[in-house]
Each structure stands twice: as structure tokens, then as C-alpha cells.
C-alpha positions as CSV (number, residue, x, y, z in Angstrom):
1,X,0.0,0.0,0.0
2,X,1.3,3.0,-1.0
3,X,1.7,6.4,1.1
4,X,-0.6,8.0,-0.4
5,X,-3.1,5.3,-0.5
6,X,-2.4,5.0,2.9
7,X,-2.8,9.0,3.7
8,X,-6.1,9.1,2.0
9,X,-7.5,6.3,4.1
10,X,-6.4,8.1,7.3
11,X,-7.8,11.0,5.9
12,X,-11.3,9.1,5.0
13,X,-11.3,7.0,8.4
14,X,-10.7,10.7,10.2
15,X,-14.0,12.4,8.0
16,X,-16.0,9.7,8.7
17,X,-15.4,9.8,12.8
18,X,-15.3,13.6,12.4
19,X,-18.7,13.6,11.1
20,X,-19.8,10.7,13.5
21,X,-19.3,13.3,16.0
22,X,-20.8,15.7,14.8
23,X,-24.2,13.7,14.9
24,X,-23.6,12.5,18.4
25,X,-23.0,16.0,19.3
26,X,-25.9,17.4,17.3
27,X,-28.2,15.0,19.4
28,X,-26.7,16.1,22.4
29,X,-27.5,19.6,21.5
30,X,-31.1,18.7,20.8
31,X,-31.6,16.8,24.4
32,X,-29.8,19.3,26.3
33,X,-28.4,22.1,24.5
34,X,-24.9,23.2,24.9
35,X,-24.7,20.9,27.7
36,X,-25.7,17.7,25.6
37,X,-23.3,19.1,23.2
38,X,-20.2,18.8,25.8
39,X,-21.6,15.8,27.2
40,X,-21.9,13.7,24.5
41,X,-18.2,14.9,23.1
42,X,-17.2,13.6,26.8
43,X,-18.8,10.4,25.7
44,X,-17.3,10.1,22.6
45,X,-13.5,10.8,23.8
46,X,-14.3,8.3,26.9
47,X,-14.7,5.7,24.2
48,X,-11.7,6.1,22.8
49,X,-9.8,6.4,25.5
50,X,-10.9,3.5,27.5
51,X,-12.9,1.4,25.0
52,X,-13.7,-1.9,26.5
53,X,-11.2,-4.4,26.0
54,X,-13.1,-8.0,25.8
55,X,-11.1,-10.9,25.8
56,X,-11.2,-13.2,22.5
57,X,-12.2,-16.0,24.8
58,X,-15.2,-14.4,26.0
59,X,-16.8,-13.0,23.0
60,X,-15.8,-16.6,21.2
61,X,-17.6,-18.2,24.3
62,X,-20.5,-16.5,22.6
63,X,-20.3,-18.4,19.3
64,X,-19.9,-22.1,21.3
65,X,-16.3,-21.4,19.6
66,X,-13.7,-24.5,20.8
67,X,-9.6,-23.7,20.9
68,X,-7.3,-24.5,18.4
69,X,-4.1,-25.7,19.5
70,X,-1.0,-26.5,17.4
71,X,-1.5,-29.5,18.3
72,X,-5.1,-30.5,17.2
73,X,-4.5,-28.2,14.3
74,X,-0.4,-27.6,13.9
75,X,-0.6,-27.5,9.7
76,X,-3.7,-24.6,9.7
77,X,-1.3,-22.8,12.8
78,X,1.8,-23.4,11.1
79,X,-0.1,-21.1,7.9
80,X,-1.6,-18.7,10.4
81,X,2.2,-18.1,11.9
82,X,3.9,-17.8,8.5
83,X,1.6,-15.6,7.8
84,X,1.4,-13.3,11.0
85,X,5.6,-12.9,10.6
86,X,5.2,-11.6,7.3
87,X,2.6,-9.4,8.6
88,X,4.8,-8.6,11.5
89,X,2.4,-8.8,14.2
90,X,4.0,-8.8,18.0
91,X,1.6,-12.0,18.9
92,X,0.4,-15.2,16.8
93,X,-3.5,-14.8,17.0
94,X,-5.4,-17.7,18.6
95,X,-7.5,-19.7,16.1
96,X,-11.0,-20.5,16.8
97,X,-13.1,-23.4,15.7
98,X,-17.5,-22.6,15.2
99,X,-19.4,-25.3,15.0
100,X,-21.9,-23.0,12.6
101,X,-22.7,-24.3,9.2
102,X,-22.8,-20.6,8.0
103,X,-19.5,-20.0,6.3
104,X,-18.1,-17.2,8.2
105,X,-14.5,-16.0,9.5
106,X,-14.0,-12.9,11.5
107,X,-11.0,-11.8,14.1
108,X,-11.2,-10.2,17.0
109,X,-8.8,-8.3,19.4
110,X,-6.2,-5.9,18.8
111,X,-2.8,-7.0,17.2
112,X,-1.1,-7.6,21.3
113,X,-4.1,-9.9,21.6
114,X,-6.5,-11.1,18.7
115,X,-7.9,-14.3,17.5
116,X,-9.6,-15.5,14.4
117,X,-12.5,-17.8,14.4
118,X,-13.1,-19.9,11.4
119,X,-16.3,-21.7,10.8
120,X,-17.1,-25.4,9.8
121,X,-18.5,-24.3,6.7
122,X,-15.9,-22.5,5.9
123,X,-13.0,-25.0,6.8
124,X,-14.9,-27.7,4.9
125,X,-15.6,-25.6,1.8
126,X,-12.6,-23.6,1.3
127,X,-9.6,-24.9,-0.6
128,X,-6.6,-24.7,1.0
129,X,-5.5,-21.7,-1.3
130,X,-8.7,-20.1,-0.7
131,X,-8.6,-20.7,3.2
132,X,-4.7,-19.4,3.2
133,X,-6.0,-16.3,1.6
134,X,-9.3,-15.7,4.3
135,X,-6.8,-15.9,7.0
136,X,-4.5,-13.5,5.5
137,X,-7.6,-11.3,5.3
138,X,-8.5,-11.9,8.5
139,X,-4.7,-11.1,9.8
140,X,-4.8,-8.1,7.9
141,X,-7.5,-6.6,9.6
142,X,-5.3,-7.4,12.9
143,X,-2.4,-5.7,11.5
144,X,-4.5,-2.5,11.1
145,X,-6.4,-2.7,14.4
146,X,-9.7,-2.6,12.3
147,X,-11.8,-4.1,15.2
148,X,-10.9,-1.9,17.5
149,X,-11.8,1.0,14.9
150,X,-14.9,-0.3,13.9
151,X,-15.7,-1.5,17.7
152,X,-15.7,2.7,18.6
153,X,-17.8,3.0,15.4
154,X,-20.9,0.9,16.8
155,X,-20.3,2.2,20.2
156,X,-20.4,5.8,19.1
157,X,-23.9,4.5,16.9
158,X,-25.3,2.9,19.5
159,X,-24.9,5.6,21.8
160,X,-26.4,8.0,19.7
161,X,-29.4,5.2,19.1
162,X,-29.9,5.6,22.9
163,X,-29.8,9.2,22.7
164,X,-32.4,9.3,20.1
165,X,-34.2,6.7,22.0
166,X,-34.3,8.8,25.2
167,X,-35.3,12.1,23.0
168,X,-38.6,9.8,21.7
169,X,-39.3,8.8,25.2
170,X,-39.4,12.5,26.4
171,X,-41.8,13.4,23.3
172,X,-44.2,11.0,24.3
173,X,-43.9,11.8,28.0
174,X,-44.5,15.7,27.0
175,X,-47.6,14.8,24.2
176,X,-50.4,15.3,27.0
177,X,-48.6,18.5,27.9
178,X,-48.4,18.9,24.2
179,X,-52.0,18.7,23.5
180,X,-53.1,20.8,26.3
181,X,-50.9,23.4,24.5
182,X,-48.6,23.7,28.1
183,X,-45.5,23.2,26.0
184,X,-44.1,23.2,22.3
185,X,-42.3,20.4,20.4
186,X,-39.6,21.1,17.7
187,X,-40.2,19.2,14.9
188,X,-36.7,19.7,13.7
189,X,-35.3,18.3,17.0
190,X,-37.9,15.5,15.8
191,X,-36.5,15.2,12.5
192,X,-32.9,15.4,13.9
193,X,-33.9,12.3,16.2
194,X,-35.3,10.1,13.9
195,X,-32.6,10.6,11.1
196,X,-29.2,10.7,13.6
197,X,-29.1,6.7,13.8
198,X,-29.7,6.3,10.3
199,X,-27.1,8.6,9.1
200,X,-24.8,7.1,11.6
201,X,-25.5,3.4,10.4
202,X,-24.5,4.7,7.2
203,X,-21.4,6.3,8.0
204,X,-20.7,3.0,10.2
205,X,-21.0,0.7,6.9
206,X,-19.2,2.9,4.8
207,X,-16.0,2.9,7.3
208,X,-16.9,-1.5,7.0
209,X,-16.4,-1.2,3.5
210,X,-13.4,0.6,3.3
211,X,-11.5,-1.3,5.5
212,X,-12.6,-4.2,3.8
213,X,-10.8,-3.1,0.7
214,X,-8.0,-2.2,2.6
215,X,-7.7,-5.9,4.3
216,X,-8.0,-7.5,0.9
217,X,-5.3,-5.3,-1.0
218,X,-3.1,-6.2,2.4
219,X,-4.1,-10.1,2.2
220,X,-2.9,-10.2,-1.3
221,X,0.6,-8.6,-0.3
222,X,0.8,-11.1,2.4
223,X,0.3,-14.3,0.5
224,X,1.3,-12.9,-2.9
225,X,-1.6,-14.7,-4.3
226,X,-4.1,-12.4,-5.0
227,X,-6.1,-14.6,-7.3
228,X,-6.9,-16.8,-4.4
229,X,-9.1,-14.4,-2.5
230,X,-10.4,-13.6,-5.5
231,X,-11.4,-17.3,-6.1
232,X,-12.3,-17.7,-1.4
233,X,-14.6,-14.4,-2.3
234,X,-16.6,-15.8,-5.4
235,X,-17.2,-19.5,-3.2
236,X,-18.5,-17.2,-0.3
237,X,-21.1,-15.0,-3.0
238,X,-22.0,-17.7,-3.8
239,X,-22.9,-19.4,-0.8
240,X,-24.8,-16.2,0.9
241,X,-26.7,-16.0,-2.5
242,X,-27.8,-19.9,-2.8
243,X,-29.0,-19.2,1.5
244,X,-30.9,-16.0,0.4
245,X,-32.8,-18.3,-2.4
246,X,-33.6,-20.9,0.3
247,X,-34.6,-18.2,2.9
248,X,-36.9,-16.1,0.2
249,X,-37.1,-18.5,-3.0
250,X,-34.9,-17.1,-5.7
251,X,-37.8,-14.8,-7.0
252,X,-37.6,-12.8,-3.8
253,X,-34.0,-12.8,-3.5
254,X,-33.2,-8.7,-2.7
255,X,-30.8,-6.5,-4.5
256,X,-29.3,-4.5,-1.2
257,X,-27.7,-1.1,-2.5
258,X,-23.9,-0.9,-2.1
259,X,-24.5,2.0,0.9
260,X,-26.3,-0.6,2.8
261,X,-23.9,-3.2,3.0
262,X,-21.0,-4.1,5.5
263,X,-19.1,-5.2,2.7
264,X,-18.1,-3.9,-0.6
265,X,-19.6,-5.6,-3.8
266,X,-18.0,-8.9,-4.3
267,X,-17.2,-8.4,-8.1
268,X,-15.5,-4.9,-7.3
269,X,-13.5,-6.6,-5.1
270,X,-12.6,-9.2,-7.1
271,X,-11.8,-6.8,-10.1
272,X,-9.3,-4.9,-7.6
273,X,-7.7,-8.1,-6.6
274,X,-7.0,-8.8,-9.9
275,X,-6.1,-5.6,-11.5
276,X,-3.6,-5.5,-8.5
277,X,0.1,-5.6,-9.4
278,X,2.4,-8.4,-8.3
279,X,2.6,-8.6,-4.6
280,X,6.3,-8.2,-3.4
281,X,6.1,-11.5,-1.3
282,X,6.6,-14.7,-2.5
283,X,3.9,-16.8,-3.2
284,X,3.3,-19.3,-0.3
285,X,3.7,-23.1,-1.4
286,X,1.1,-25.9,-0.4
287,X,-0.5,-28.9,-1.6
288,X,-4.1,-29.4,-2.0
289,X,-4.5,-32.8,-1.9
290,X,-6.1,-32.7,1.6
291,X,-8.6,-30.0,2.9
292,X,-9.2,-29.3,6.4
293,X,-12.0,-31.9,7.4
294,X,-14.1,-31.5,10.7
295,X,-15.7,-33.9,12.8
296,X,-19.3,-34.1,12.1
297,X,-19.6,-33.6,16.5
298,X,-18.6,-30.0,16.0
299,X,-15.1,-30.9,18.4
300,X,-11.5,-29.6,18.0
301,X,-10.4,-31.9,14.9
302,X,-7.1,-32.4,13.5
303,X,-5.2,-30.3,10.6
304,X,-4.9,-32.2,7.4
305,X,-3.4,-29.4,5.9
306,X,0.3,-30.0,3.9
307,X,2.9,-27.3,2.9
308,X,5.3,-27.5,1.6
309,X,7.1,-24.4,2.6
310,X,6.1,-24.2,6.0
């Protein structure tokens, strides 16, 4: 990633937050006035100074998620750790197994302490190519501490949900008053609370996107095999499309504009992967004569995985 590629996403990320803040305080102002205003610019710096810090364990816990060791799993951990020294990280994130049949993988943590949980679906689906590629993804967004950046975007939304929430509550506390004619009701302030978490949803999903372009330009540098997302991205497609024809029937299947979604198109990021130039790092070497298997009891399984350069 170039500097100035690199400037202009600092530059994006800090617009985004900037006008993030703006809303929060703009709701603020409509609660309380100057004082909402300085109060909820007090909540917003609290979050990022002392952001919760939840241990991978306990948010895995969540997902019934089961430990990898390198011993139940030393090939997919020995990939994981080649791949985490090329990305220079200080620790080798913890791997995850989900007993979900949704293919999924997502990280969590900062780059200190992170983890990375990989579903069954996924593991039994995925090639190994395409599974080295998801974890380099997945890594990537570790690198950049993207969780912990997108972590103070939902709790700066969801705090101005509450916020807007509250302001509602008040309303409809104040509507007898209201219709007595005791007191008067700003329908801007009404307007400003019913379209705050909207706007803020959308900046949220728009910060998703862009560091889901970044993670897959940084994926491709770290495996040098940029086609191999390409080909992980276009399996994952077109799994969420086949469960969105079972879910609706393919004649309802929804088209979901590009400024809803957590993620980016998958053919523009495809088309990026491959217009990319040639990563700088050499391609990593494996065999794909086995994948990684699961047992059907949804139980840390062994690594069937074989490479040769690791």
C-alpha cells in the first residue's frame, strides 16, 4: 500500500469519525443544548480512551467457539504463523473453531491480543489456497487494528441510538402536555432524532467497506496470491446467494444497494484483486491434496493441511 493510498484512508477513516461526531454532538444539543453538546463529546472521547477491552475467549464463548491448538490443528497454525511474521504482528493470534454451518470467519482483538474464528463451513468448503488467503484477510485486519476501529464506530452509533431513543421517550412523556398546549415540540429536534441513527448506520458501513478493501489489498501482499481471494470471495457469493434463495425463493431474492452493506460488492473486489500488481512477497507453497476436514460432533479436529514451505 502505497503512502498516499495509505494517507487518503487516514484521511477518509478521520472524516468519517469527524462527522460521527458531529451527529452524536448534534443530538446532544437537541436533548440538552450546549450541555448535551459537551456531554456527548465527553462520551465520545471516553470511548476512545478506554474502549472496552473483551477478551477473545469471552466473546468466542458466545459463538460455542472451541480452541485451536497446534497440536489439534499444527498445519492450519503453522499457515496462520507464517503468515502473521510476514505481517509482523507482535503475537500469533489464537485460532477458533465454530461449530456453525454458515461459512463465516472474523477476528477479533487488537494485534497484542486477537484471535480469528473460522467456521465449519468454511474450513470444509474452502480450498486450501482459498482458506490461506481468508486468513490473511482476517490477519490483515489485525495488523491494522480494524476491530478496535470499527468496535468505537458501533459504540459511538449505538450511543447516539440511545440518545435518540431517550429524546422519543421524552416526546411521548410531553404529548399530553403537548396537546393541552402547556409546551411546544420542535419538529426539527424530531426530525434530527429520527434521522441521527440512520445517518450514523451509514457512516458505520461505509467505514466497513473501506476497511474491507484495505484488508484484501493487504491479504494479497501477504500471501502474494491475490487470485486466491479472488477465487475464497466468489465460493463465499455464492454461498450467501444460494441461503438467500432458500430463505426467500430465488424470485424474492433482494438486491441490497452498495451503501447498505458491511461489505463492498463482491465483483469490485474481485476486479481490484486482480487488476492488483504483483505482490512483493513470494507466493506461499502448499498442496491441496487434503482439505481441512471436521468432525461431524462439531469438536476440535485435527489439521490435514500440507505445505510445503512451511
Amino acid at each position: 500500500m502505497t503512502l498516499s493510498h495509505r494517507l487518503k484512508n487516514v484521511l477518509h477513516t478521520l472524516a468519517l469519525f469527524l462527522c460521527m461526531g458531529a451527529i452524536l454532538s448534534l443530538v446532544g444539543f437537541v436533548l440538552a443544548g450546549v450541555e448535551g453538546v459537551l456531554w456527548a463529546l465527553f462520551l465520545g472521547l471516553l470511548i476512545l480512551a478506554i474502549s472496552p477491552n473483551i477478551p477473545p475467549s469471552l466473546i468466542f464463548s458466545l459463538y460455542k467457539g472451541e480452541l485451536l491448538s497446534a497440536n489439534n490443528a499444527p498445519s492450519l497454525y503453522r499457515i496462520t504463523q507464517e503468515l502473521a511474521a510476514r505481517a509482523e504482528l507482535p503475537a500469533l493470534p489464537a485460532l477458533y473453531y465454530l461449530p456453525s454451518q454458515l461459512m463465516n470467519a472474523f477476528s477479533v482483538g487488537s494485534s497484542a491480543s486477537s484471535a480469528i474464528g473460522l467456521s465449519d463451513a468454511l474450513l470444509n468448503s474452502l480450498s486450501t489456497r482459498e482458506l490461506i488467503a481468508v486468513l490473511a484477510h482476517e490477519i490483515s485486519h489485525i495488523q491494522h487494528n480494524d476491530v478496535r476501529v470499527l468496535t468505537y464506530a458501533d459504540l459511538i452509533s449505538r450511543i447516539t441510538s440511545i440518545l435518540s431513543l431517550t429524546g422519543f421517550l421524552l416526546i411521548f412523556i410531553n404529548l399530553p402536555l403537548y396537546f393541552l398546549g402547556l409546551v411546544t415540540i420542535s419538529w426539527f429536534a424530531l426530525g434530527i432524532l429520527v434521522i441521527a441513527p440512520s445517518l450514523m448506520s451509514v457512516l458505520q458501513l461505509s467505514l466497513s467497506r473501506l476497511r474491507e478493501f484495505d484488508a484484501d489489498h493487504q491479504a494479497a501482499l501477504l500471501t502474494g496470491d491475490p487470485e486466491g481471494l479472488a477465487m475464497a470471495l466468489r465460493k463465499l457469493d455464492i454461498y450467501e446467494s444460494s441461503l438467500i434463495d432458500v430463505l426467500f425463493g430465488r424470485e424474492r431474492s433482494l438486491y441490497i444497494p452498495s451503501i447498505l452493506r458491511t461489505h463492498p460488492d463482491t465483483e469490485e473486489r474481485v476486479s481490484r484483486l486482480l487488476r492488483s500488481k504483483s505482490p512483493p512477497e513470494p507466493t506461499l507453497i502448499y498442496t491441496d491434496d487434503d482439505r481441512f476436514t471436521s468432525a461431524l460432533t462439531h469438536k476440535p479436529i485435527a489439521q490435514k493441511i500440507n505445505l510445503s514451505s512451511l
